[in-house]
Residue, then its C-alpha position, 0 to 999 in steps of 0.5 A: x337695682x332691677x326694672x323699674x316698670x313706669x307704666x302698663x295697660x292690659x287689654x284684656x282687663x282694660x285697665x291702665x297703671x302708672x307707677x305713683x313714683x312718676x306722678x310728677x310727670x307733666x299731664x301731657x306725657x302722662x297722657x301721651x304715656x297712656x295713650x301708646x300703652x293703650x292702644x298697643x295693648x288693645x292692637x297686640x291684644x296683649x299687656x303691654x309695658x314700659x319701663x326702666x331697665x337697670x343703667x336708666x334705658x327705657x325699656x317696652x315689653x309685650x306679656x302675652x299667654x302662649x296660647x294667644x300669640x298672633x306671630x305674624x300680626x305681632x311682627x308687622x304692628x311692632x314695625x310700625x311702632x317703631 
């Protein structure tokens, strides 16, 4: 069994994915889902995922190009995520 991506948002692109094996979800965490995958796409300037890893734990994931990549600004932003 490998990741299981359950929803990403590219801020480049602007666009939002949620996979459709979770459509079941109510609307409301849909909406929460979307929103945290946005916003920390466009703050990160990144594609920003979330997902399942393997043994079911959720898993957030930042795909950045090297050449793009703001350590210091990506530090700080990701601290208050959490």
């Amino acid at each position: 069994m490998a990741r299981k991506v359950l929803a990403a948002a590219n801020s480049e692109q602007q666009k939002y994915y949620l996979e459709p094996a979770f459509s079941f979800l109510p609307d409301a965490v849909k909406e929460d889902l979307k929103k945290i995958c946005v916003v920390l796409a466009e703050k990160l300037r990144c594609t920003f995922v979330v997902g399942f890893e393997e043994n079911g734990d959720l898993y957030f994931e930042t795909v950045k190009r090297e050449d793009d990549f703001d350590f210091v600004g990506t530090a700080g932003r990701s601290r208050k995520f959490y």
